[in-house]
N, C-alpha and C positions, 0 to 999 in steps of 0.2 A: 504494500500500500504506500510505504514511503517514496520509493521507486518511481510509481505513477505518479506521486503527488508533488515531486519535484520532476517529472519529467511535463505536466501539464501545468507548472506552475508560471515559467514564461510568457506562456502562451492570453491571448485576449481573450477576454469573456466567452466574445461570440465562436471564438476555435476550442476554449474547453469544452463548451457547449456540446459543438460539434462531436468533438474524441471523444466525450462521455455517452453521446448518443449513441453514437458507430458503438462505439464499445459493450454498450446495454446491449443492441441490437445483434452483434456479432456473437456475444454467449450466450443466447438466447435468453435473457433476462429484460423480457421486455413486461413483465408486470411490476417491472423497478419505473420511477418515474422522476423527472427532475422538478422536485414540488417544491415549494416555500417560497419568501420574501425577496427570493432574489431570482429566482426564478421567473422566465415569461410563457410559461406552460401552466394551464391550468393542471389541476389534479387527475388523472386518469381513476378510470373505474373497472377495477382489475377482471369486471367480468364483461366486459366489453371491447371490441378490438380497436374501439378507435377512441381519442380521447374527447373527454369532453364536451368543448365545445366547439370545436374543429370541424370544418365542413370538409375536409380535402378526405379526398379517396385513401385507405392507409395499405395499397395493396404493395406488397415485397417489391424490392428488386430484380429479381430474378420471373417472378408472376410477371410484370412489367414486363421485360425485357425480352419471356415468352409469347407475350401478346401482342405485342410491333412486331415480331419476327423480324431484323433488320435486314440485308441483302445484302448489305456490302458494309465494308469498315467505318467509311463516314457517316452511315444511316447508323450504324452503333453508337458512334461513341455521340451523335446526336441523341438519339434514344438515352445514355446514359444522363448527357449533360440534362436532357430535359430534367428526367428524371430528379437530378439533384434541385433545378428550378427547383418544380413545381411538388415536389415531398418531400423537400428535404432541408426547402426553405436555403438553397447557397445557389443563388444566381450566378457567382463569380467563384469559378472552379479551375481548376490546377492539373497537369497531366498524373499527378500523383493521385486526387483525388478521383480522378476516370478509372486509374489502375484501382483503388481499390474499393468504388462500386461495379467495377468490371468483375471483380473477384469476390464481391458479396452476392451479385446476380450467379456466378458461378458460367461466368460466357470465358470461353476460347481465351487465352493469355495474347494480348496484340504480340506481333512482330519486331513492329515496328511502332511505339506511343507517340514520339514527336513529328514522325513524320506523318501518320494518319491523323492527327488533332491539326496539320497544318495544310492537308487535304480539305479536312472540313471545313476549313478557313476559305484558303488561298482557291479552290476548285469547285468546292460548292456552295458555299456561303451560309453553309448552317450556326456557324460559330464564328466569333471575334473579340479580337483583344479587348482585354476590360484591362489593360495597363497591370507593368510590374508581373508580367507573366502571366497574370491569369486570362481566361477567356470566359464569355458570354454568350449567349445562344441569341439568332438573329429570328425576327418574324417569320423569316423562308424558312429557318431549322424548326421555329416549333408546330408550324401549319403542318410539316414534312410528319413529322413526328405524332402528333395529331388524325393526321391523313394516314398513317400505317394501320393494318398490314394491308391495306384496302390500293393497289398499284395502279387503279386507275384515277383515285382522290388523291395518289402523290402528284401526276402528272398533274393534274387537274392545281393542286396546291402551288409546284413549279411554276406551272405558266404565270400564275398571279403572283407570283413574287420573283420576277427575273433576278437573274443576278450573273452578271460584268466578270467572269474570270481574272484575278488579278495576272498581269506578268511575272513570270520567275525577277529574282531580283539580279536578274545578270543582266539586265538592260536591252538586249538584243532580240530584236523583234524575228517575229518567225516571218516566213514568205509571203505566208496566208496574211497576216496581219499586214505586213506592208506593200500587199496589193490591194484592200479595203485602203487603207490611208489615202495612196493616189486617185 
């Protein structure tokens, strides 16, 4: 206990928050609850799945992440980030944080983390920098995500939120591109 309590003792409010959650949640101690005065959770009600007075959906990780069935890498770790959005209350997520709701859902270990979090960026515009590393989910990623598993509501979702493929940052334009320009 001393261990933990100097290893989350650095850390902000809203990140011990967070490590205490994940942590409740990962040993399966989720009829533990972060209650009192200093807490922004109300009381949970140990014989119910969801707390209080929270209207959000409290389905897993992994149920989640079954129920988009994602297709490709970028549509994951969108499905993840949403996920962290919209359950988990952290808008602004970290490739470390992707790893390990990747690995609480129990999906495939990535490859490659930086390069597919910069796919979902730079290729498909599901995700973007929220500054100092982190990234945030774009209205095309969460319509996208929204719109799963259902592949004609993705198309459908795509069209109404284009999105501009950034250039590689090596400056050099491809053929294609520099016959559009002319």
């Amino acid at each position: 206990m001393q261990a933990s309590f100097e290893a989350l003792g650095p850390l902000t409010e809203e990140a011990r928050r967070r490590a205490v959650s994940w942590l409740t949640e990962a040993l399966g101690l989720t009829d533990l609850a972060l209650t009192g005065p200093n807490s922004n959770q109300p009381p949970r009600n140990p014989s119910s799945d969801a707390p209080a007075s929270a209207g959000k959906d409290t389905v897993s990780a992994r149920d989640f992440m079954s129920r988009k069935k994602p297709g490709s890498q970028v549509e994951r770790i969108a499905c993840l980030a949403y996920y962290l959005a919209h359950h988990r209350d952290t808008p602004h997520f970290k490739a470390a944080d992707i790893s390990a709701l990747n690995l609480e859902a129990a999906g495939q270990r990535f490859g490659n983390l930086p390069r597919d979090l910069d796919n979902a960026d730079r290729q498909s515009g599901y995700v973007v920098s929220a500054g100092q590393g982190a990234k945030q989910m774009t209205t095309r990623g969460d319509a996208v995500v929204e719109a799963l598993p259902d592949r004609e509501a993705v198309k459908a979702a795509l069209h109404e939120h284009p999105y501009r493929q950034k250039r590689s940052s090596g400056g050099k334009k491809s053929a294609a591109e520099e016959k559009t320009d002319q």
